[in-house]
C-alpha positions as CSV (number, residue, x, y, z in Angstrom):
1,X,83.9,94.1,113.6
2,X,82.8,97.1,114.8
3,X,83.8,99.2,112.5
4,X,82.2,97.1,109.5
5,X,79.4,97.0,111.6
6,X,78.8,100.7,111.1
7,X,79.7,100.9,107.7
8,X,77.0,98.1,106.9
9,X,74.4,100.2,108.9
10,X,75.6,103.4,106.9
11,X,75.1,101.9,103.6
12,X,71.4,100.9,104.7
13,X,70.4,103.7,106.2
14,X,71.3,105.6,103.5
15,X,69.6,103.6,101.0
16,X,66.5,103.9,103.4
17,X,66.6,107.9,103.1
18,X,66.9,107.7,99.3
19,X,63.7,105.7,99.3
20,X,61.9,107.4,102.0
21,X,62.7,110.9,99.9
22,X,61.5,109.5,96.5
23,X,58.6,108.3,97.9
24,X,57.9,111.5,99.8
25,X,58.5,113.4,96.7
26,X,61.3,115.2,97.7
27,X,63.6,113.9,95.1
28,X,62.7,113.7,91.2
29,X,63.5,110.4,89.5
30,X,66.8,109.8,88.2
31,X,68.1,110.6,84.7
32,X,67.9,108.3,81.9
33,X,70.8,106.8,81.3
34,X,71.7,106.0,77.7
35,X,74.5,102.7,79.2
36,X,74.2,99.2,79.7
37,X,74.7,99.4,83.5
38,X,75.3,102.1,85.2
39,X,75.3,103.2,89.2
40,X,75.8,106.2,91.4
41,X,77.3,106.5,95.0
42,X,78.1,108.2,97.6
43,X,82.1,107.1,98.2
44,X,81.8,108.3,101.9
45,X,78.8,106.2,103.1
46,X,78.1,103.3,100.0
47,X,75.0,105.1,99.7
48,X,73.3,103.9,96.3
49,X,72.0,107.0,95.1
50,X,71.1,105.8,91.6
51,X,71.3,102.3,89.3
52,X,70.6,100.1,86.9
53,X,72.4,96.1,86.1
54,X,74.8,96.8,88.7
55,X,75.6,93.8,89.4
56,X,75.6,92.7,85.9
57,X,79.1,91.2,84.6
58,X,80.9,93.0,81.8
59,X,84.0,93.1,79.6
60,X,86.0,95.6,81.3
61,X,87.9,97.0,78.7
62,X,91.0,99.2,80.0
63,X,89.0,99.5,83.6
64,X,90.6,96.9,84.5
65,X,94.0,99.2,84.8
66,X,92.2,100.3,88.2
67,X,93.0,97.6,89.9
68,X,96.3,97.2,87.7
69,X,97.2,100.6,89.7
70,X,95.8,99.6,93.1
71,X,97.8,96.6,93.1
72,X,100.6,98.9,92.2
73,X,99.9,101.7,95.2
74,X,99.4,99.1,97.4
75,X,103.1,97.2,96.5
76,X,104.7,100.6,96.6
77,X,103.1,101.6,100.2
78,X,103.8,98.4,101.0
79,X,107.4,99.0,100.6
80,X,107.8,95.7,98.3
81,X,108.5,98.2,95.6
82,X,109.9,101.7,95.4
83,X,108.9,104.3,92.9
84,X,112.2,104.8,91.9
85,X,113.2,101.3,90.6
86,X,113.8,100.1,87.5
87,X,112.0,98.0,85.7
88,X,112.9,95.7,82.5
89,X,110.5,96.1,80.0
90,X,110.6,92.3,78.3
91,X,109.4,91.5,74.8
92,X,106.0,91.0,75.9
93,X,105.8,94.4,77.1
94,X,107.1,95.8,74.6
95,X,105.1,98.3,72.7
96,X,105.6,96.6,69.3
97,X,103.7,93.6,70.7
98,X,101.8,92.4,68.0
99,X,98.8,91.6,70.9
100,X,98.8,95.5,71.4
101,X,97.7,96.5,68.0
102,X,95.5,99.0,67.6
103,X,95.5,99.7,71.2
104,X,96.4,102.3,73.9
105,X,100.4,102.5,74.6
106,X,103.0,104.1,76.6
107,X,105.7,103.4,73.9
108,X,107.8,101.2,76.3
109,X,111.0,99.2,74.4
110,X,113.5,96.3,75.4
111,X,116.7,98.6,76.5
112,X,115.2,101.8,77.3
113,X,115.2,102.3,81.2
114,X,111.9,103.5,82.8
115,X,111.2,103.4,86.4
116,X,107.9,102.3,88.5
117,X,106.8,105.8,88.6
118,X,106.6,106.4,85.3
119,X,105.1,103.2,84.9
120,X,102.1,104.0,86.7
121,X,101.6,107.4,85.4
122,X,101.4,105.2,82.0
123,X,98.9,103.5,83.5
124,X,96.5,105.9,84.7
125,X,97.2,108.9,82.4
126,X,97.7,106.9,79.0
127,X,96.2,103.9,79.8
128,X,99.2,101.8,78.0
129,X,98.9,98.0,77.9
130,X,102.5,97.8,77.7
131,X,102.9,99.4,81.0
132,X,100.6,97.2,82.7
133,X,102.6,94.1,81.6
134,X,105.7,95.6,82.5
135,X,104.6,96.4,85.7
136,X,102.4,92.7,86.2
137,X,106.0,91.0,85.5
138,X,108.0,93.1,87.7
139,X,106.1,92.6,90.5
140,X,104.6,89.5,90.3
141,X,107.1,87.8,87.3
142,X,104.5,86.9,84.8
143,X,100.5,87.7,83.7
144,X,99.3,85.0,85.0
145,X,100.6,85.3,88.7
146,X,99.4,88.9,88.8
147,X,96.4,88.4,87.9
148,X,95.9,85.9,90.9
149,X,97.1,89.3,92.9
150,X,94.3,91.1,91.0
151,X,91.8,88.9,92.4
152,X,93.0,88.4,95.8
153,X,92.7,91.9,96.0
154,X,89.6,92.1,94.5
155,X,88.4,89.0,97.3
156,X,89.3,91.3,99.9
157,X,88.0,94.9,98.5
158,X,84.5,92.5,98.5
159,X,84.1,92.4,94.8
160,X,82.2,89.2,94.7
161,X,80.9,89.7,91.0
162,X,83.9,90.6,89.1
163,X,87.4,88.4,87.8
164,X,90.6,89.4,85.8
165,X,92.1,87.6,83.5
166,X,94.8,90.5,82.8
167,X,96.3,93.2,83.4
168,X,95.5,95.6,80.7
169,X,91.9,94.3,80.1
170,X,91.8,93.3,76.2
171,X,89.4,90.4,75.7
172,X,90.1,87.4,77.9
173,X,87.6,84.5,78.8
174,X,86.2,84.8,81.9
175,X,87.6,88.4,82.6
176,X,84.4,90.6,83.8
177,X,83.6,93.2,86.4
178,X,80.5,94.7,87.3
179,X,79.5,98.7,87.9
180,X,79.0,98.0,91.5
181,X,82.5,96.4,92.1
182,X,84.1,99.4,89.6
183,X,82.6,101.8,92.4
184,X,84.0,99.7,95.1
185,X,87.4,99.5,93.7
186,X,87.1,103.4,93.1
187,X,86.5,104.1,96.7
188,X,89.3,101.4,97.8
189,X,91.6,103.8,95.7
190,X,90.4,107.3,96.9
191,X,90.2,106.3,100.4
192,X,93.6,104.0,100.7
193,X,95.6,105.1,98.4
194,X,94.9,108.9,98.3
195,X,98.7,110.1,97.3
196,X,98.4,107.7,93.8
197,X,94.3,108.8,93.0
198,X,96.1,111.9,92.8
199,X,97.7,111.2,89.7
200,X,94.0,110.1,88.2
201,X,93.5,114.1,87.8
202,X,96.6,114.5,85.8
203,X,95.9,116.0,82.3
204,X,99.0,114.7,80.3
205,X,102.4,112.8,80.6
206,X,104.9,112.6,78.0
207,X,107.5,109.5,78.3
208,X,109.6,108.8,75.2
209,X,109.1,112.2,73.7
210,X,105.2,111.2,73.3
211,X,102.9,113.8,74.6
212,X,99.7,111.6,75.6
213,X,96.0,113.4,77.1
214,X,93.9,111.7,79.5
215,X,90.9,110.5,77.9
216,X,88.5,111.2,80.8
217,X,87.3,114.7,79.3
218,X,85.4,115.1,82.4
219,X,88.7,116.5,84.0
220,X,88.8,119.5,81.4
221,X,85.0,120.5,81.6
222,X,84.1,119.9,85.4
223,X,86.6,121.7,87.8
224,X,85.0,119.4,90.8
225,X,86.2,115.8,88.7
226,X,89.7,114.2,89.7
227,X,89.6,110.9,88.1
228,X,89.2,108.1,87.3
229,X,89.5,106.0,84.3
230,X,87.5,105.5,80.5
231,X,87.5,102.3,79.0
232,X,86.9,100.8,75.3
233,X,86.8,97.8,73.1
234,X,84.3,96.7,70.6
235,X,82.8,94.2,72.9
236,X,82.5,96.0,76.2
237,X,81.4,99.6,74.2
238,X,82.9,102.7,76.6
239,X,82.7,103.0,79.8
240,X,83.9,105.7,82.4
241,X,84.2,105.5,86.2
242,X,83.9,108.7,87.4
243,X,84.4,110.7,90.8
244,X,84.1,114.5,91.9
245,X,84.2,116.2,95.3
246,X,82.1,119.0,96.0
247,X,81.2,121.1,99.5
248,X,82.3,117.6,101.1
249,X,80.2,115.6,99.2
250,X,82.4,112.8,97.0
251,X,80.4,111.1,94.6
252,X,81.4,107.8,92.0
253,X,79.3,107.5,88.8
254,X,80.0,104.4,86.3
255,X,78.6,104.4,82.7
256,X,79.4,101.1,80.8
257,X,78.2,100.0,77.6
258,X,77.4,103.4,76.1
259,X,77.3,103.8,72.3
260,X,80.4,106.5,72.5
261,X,83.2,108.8,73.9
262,X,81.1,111.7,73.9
263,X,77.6,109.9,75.9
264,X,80.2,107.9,78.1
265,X,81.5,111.6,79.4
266,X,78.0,112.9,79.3
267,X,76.1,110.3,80.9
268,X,78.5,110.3,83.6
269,X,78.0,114.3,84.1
270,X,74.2,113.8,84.3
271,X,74.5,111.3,87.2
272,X,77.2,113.4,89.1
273,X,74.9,116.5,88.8
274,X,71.9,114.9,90.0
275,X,73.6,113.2,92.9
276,X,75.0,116.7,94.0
277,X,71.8,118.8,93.5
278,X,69.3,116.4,95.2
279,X,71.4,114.9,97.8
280,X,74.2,115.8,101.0
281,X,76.7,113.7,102.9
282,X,75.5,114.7,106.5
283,X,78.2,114.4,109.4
284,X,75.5,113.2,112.2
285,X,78.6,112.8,114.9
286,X,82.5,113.7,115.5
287,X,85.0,111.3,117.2
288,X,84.4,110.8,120.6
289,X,81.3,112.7,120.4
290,X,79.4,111.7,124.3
291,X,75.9,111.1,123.3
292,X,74.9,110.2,127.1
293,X,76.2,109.7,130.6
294,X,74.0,107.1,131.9
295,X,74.1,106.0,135.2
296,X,77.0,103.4,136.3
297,X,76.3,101.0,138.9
298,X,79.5,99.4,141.5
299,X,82.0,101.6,139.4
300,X,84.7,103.9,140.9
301,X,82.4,106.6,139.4
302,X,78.6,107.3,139.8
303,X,78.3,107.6,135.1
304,X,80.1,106.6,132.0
305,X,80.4,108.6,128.8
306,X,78.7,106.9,126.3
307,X,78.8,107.9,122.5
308,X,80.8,106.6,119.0
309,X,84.4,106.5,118.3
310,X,84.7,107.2,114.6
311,X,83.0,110.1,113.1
312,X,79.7,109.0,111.5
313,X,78.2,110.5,108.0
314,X,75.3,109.5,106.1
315,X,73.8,110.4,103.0
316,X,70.3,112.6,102.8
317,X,68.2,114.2,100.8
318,X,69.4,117.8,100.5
319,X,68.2,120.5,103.1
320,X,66.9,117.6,105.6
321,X,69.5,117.7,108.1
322,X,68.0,120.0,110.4
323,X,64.6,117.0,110.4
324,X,66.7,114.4,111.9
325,X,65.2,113.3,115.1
326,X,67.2,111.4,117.5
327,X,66.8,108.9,119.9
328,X,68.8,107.1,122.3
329,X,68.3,103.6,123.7
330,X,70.9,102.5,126.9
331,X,70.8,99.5,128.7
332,X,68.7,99.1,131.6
333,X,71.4,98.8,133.9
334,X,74.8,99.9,133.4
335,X,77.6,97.6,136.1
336,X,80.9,98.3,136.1
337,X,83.9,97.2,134.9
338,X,83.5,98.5,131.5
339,X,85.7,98.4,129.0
340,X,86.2,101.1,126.4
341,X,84.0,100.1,123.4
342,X,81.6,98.1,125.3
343,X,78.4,98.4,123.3
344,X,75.8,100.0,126.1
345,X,73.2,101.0,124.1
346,X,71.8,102.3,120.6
347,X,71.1,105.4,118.8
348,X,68.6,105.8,116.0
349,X,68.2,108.7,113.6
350,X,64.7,109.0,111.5
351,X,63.7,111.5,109.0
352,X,59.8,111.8,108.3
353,X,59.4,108.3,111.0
354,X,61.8,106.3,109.1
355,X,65.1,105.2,110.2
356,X,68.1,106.7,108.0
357,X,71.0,106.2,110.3
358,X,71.7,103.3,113.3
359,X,74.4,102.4,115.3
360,X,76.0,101.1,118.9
361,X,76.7,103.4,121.5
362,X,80.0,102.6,122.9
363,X,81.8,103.7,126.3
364,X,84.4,106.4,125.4
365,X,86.5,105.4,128.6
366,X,87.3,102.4,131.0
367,X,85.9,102.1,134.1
368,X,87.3,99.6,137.1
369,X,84.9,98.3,139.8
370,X,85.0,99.8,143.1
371,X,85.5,98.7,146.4
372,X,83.7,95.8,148.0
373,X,81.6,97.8,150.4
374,X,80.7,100.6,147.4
375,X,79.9,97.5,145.4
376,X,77.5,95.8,148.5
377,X,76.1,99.5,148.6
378,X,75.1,99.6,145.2
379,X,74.1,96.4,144.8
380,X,71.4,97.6,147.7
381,X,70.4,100.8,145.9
382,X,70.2,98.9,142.7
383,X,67.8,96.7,145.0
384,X,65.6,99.7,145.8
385,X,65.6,101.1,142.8
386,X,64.2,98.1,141.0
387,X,61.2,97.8,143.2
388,X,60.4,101.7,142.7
389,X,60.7,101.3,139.0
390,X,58.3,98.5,138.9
């Protein structure tokens, strides 16, 4: 609880300094962004650098292979599955499906052995259809019952806005997703399943003597772009999910609903560029970083380190790190025992007067009571102190 209860403050803190900078006029206004719905974040903090219908639902198109291959990672690391195993491709998944017409294929056939592996590079890399069936009925033995894993998963990544239907995402009633989710799902991957976004960078794979390109172009152009995934039908338009890394800073762009391959790839690079020229993912505080040693009252020592357990980031407009002011709020009176990760305090972090980061200071260590006659002595001085204080 603790944990999420940072993240939450991280993602509206963040939010905060975007405002306060745009209304300072430290940072221009966005780009204008030739898609239906599109959005821009900061995959370390949730910071919402940038949007527009986020939370508007949408035909997915082949986007919905992202959590096609999440599921995936997450049955492999699971250990459910291995990479290695074999999967029977089944007339449904086989690439002469007349449901696949038209559409992108890994050129999978009844007979011909291929393994998990190569399965999901089909996924990722060229965004087959018939790979994503295989794969739904290997693991899960039919569409339909993994796509109830799809959203389960989605349910617990906190993609409230978004339902799948399928597992390659061709038209299906009620199948839609939303850009915010996409960027959700997109940091799920990066930050849980970091061995298997690795394969979202890879330029080509060949499987049945077919050479097949990635159709993110992004990956040729900008050296800083790893993934992730394009998407197109006639009723969603294209759509790309996007995310680079650069001096520390990761950032996730979606486009949807753009009017082509070519604005889909450069709409994305117009909101990755702005993100990284206007804006920095600050590291405000390491692991175990002691913010304060406030006084300890009836314990077997006279202070307690106080700080956070888990390093702490934020996002901010560029270049105003060094403005941060910070301020600490501890509890009145500090009595022992304490338990490590007892919440003894606050610490705020304002830029220009306004709050941009928050969160609990914690005790770093455990700390017993002492003695009964330490403890009556305390309890004395505590007395005194008091009535100087007042």
């Amino acid at each position: 609880m603790k944990r999420l209860l940072i993240s939450t403050l991280l993602v509206l803190s963040a939010a905060t300094a975007q405002s306060t900078a745009a209304q300072s006029g430290i940072i221009p206004a966005p780009p204008q962004v030739a898609a239906e719905a599109y959005l821009l974040v900061d995959a370390d903090t949730g910071a919402v650098l940038v949007e527009h219908d986020a939370d508007m639902p949408r035909p997915p198109a082949s986007l919905v292979k992202m959590m096609t291959a999440y599921v995936l990672a997450s049955e492999i690391e699971s250990g459910r599955v291995n990479a290695d195993d074999l999967v029977a491709v089944s007339r449904n998944a086989w690439s002469q499906n007349p449901v696949f017409a038209g559409s992108s294929l890994m050129w999978i056939e009844p007979g011909k052995e291929v393994t998990i592996r190569e399965l999901e590079y089909g996924i990722i890399i060229s965004s087959g259809n018939d790979a994503t069936v295989a794969v739904a009925e290997h693991l899960a033995g039919s569409e339909a019952a993994f796509a109830e894993m799809m959203n389960s998963h989605a349910q617990a990544l906190g993609m409230s806005s978004s339902h799948f239907a399928n597992s390659h995402g061709l038209p299906a009633d009620g199948q839609v997703v939303t850009a915010r989710d996409l960027a959700t799902l997109g940091a799920a991957m990066i930050n849980n399943f970091p061995e298997h976004y690795a394969l979202y960078k890879e330029r080509e794979f060949t499987y049945n003597n077919i050479r097949q390109y990635n159709r993110n172009s992004l990956l040729g152009e900008d050296p800083s772009v790893d993934g992730i995934k394009t998407g197109y039908t006639s009723e969603s338009g294209y759509g790309l999910v996007a995310s680079a890394e650069r001096n520390g800073m990761r950032l996730i762009s979606v486009v949807l609903g753009t009017r082509s391959a070519t604005a889909r790839k450069n709409e994305s690079r117009g909101l990755l560029n702005y993100g990284f020229r206007f804006y920095e993912t600050a590291n405000l505080f390491e692991p175990e970083q002691v913010l304060a040693e406030p006084r300890l009252w009836k314990g077997v020592q006279d202070s307690i380190a106080v700080g956070v357990l888990e390093a702490a980031k934020a996002t901010l407009p560029r270049g105003q790190r060094e403005q941060l002011q910070t301020d600490i709020e501890l509890q009145p009176t500090v009595v022992a025992p304490i338990s490590r990760g007892d919440a003894l305090g606050t610490v705020h972090l304002t830029l220009k007067g306004e709050t941009v980061f928050e969160t609990p200071l914690v005790a770093l260590e455990p700390v017993d009571q002492a003695g009964f006659f330490a403890r009556i002595w305390d309890s004395i001085m505590m007395w005194i102190s008091k009535l100087f204080s007042v």
